[in-house]
C-alpha positions in Angstrom: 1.9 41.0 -3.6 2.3 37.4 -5.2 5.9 36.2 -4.5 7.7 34.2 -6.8 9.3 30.8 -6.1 12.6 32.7 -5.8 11.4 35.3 -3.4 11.1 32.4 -0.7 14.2 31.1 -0.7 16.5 30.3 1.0 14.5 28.3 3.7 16.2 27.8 6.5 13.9 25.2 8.1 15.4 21.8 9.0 14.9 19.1 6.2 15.3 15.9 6.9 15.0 13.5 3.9 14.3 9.8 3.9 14.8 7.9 0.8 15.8 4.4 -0.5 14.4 1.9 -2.7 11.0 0.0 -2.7 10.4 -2.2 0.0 13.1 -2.0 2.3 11.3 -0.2 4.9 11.4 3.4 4.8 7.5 3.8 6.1 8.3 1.9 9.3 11.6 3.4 10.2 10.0 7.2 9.3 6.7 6.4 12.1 10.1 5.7 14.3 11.9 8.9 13.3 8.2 11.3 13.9 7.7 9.9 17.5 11.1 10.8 18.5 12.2 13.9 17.1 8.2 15.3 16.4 7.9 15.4 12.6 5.2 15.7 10.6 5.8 13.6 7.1 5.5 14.9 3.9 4.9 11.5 1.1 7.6 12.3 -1.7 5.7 9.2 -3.7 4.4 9.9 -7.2 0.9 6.8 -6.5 0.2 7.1 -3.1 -1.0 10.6 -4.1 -4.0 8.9 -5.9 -6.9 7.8 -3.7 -8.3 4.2 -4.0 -4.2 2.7 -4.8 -3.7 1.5 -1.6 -2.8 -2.1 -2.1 -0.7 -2.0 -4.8 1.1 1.6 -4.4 2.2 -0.1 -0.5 0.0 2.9 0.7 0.3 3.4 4.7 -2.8 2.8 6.4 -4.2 5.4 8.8 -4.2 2.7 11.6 0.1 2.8 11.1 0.3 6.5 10.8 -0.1 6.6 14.4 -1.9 9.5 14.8 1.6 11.3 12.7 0.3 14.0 10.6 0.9 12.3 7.0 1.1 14.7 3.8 0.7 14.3 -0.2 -0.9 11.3 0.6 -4.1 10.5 -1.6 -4.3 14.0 -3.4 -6.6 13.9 -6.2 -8.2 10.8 -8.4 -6.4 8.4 -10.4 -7.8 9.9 -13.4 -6.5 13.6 -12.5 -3.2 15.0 -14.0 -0.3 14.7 -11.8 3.6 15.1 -11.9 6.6 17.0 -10.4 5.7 20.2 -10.8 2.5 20.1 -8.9 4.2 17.9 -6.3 7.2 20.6 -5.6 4.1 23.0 -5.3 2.4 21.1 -3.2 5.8 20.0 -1.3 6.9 23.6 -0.7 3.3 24.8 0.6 3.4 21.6 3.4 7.1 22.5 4.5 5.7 25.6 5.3 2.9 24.6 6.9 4.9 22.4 9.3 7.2 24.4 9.9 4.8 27.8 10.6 3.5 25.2 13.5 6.9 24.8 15.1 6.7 21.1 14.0 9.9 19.4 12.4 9.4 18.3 8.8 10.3 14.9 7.1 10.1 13.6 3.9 10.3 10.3 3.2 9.5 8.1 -0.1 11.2 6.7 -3.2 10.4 8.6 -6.1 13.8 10.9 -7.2 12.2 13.2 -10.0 10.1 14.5 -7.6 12.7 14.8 -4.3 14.6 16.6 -7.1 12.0 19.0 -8.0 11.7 20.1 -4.3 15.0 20.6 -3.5 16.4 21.8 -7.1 13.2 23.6 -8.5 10.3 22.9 -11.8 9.5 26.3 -11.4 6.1 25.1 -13.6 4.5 22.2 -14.3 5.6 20.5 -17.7 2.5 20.8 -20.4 0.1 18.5 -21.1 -1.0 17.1 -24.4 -3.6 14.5 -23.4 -4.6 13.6 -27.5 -0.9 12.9 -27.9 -0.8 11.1 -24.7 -3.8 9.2 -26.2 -2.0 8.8 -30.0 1.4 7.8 -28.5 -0.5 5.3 -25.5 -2.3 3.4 -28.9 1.0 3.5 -30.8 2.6 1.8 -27.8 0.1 -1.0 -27.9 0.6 -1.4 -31.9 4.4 -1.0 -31.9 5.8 -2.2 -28.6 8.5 0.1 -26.6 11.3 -0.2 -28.7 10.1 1.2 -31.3 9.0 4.5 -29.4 12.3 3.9 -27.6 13.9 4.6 -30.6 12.2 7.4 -31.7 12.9 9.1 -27.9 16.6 8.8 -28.5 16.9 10.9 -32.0 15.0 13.4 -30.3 16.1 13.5 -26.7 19.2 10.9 -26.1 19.9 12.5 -22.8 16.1 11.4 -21.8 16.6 8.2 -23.3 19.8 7.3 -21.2 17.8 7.8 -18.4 14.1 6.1 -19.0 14.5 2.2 -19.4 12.0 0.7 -22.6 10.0 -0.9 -20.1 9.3 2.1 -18.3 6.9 2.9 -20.6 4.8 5.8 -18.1 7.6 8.1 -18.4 9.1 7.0 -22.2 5.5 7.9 -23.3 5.4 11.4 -21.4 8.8 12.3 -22.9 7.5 11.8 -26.6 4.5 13.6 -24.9 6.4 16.6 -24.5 8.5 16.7 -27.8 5.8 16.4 -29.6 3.9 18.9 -28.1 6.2 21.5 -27.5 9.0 20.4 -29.6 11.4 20.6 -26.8 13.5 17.8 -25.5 12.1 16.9 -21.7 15.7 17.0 -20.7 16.5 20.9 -22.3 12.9 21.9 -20.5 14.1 20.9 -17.0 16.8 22.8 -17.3 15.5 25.8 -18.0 12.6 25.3 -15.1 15.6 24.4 -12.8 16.8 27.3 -10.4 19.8 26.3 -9.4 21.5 29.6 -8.4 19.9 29.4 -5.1 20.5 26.8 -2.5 16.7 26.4 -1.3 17.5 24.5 1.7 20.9 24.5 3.2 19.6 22.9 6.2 19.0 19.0 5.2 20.4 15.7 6.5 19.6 13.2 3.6 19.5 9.5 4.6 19.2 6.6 2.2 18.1 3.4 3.4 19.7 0.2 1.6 20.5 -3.2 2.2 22.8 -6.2 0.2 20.6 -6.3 -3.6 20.0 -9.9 -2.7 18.0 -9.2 0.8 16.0 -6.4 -1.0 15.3 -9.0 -3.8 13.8 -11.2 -1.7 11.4 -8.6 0.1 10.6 -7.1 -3.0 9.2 -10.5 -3.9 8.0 -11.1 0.0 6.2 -7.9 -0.8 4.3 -8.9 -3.9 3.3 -12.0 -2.3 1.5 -10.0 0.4 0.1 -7.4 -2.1 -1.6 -10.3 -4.4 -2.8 -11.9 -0.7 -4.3 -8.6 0.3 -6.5 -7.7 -2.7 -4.4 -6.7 -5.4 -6.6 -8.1 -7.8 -10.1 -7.0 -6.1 -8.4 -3.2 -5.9 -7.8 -3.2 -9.6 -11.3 -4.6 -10.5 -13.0 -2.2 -8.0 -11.0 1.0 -9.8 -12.1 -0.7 -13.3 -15.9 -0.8 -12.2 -15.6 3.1 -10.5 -14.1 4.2 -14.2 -11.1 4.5 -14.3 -9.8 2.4 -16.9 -6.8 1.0 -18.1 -5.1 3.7 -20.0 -4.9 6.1 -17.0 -1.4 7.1 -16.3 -2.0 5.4 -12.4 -3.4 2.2 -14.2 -0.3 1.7 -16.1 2.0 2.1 -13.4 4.0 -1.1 -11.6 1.7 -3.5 -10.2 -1.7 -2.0 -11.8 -0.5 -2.6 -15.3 0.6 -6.4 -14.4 -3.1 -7.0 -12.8 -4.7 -5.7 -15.8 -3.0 -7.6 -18.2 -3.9 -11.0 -15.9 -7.6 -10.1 -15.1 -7.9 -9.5 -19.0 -6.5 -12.7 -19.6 -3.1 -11.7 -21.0 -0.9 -13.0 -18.4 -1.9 -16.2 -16.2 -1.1 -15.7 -12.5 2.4 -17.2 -12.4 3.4 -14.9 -15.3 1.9 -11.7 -14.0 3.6 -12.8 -10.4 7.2 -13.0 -12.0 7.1 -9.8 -14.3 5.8 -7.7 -11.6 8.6 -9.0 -9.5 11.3 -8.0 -12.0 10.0 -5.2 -13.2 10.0 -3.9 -9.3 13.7 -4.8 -9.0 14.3 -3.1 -11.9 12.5 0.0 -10.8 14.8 -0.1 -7.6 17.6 -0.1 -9.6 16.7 2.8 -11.5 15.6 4.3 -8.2 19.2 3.9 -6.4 20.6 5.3 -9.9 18.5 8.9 -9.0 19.0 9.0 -5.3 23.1 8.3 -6.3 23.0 11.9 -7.3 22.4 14.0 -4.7 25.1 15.4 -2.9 25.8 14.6 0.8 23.3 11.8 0.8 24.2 9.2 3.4 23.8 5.2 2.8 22.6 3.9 6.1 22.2 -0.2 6.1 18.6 -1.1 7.1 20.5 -3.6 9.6 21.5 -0.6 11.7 18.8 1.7 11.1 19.7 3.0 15.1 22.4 5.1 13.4 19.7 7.0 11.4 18.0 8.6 14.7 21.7 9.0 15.6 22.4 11.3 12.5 19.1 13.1 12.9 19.9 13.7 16.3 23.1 15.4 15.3 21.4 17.3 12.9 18.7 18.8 14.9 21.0 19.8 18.0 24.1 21.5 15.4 26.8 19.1 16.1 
């Protein structure tokens, strides 16, 4: 008998959920959390599930994962179709793993949609239409964002509020979808969501922050070290292997900056300084989604010794 996403729920294992913005230190403080309480970690991070984006996607190295069972991590090629639907798949099928093996499961990473997917439900992947991917990715180069901007918000001003111009991965997948299935982005996740059923009523969710100044300054500390490792010699080396520039991986943060200064549209000072703002202003858009979840608790990364604290608590009921 094939069971339905439904069927499985409620699941009664544990959750305990990770989450805060780029660069502030999520990967170190979850190795911390797996020694101590045993977990295996399950990567809620829409690149680091393409293989060869290490440098640039932040990707841990097998060397820190200390021997910590890591999954989601480098999933299929950059050039493969990817998004929340297969991840909350994928997600589901790891919790159970974990958990079938008496180990205790965390998730930790900084992409919302897909958290969301998980714990709230995309019951299906989202359709594909990759010749209107292609037609809207060469209208984007002739037109510039705003103008496809505009067109997102007759059709789906809900979507619109929500995906920034710049953003132009996701602004391009939601005229993706319209156009292809005439549906707003916005009306389809509703009607994938399953919300009737509370999928995992046992979750402690932590978010990890810090002052916007401190987490400005190591989101730039962090770029400086990304360039010094490689950055550039990664993005020539996926180039070379095929997978070119109008991948939806090649266009994210940090790949799409590189590209633009190895074909010499940006020099280095002006690919250095966009990919810096454009990575504070994903981390404002990604405190904006973890915002909404209910019960999640803010946690300064200056005392990240109350973390283990609460997941102690957790664990032992109390």
């Amino acid at each position: 008998m094939i069971l339905k996403h439904t069927d499985l729920f409620p699941i009664l294992t544990p959750l305990v959920i990770l989450v805060g913005p780029t660069a502030i230190g999520k990967t170190a403080l979850s190795i911390q959390l797996a020694r101590q309480f045993d977990f295996e970690i399950i990567s809620v991070d829409s690149m680091q599930v393409y293989r060869y984006m290490n440098i640039g996607t932040a990707k841990i190295s097998e060397g820190e994962m200390a021997g910590i069972p890591h999954h989601l991590i480098d999933v299929v090629t950059p050039d493969a179709p990817f998004d929340a639907g297969l991840f909350e798949k994928l997600a589901l099928k790891a919790v159970l793993d974990i958990s079938s093996r008496g180990k205790g499961v965390l998730l930790t990473g900084g992409t919302g949609l897909y958290l969301r997917s998980l714990l709230k439900g995309l019951s299906q992947s989202l359709p594909h239409f990759p010749e209107l991917r292609k037609e809207l990715q060469e209208q984007l180069q002739k037109l510039g964002p705003d103008i496809l901007h505009e067109e997102l918000s007759l059709c789906d001003h809900i979507s619109a509020k929500r995906i920034h111009r710049n953003d132009t991965q996701r602004l391009v997948r939601a005229l993706e979808i319209y156009r292809g299935t005439g549906k707003a982005w916005s009306d389809l996740l509703k009607e994938h969501q399953d919300e009737s059923v509370l999928r995992f009523p046992n979750t402690l969710c932590v978010g990890l922050t810090c002052e916007r100044s401190i987490l400005h300054q190591r989101i730039e500390q962090r770029t400086q070290i990304m360039l010094e490792s490689g950055l550039q010699e990664e993005v020539l080396e996926l180039v070379e292997n095929g997978y070119g520039p109008d991948l939806k991986a090649m266009q994210s943060i940090g790949y799409k900056h590189m590209l633009k200064h190895i074909q010499g549209e940006w020099n280095y000072q002006t690919m250095f300084d966009s990919l810096v703002r454009d990575t504070r202003r994903y981390a404002k858009r990604q405190y904006t989604w973890f915002n909404k979840i209910k019960g999640l608790h803010w946690v300064d990364k200056s005392r990240v010794g109350d973390v283990a604290s609460q997941v102690q608590k957790f664990l032992s009921g109390r």
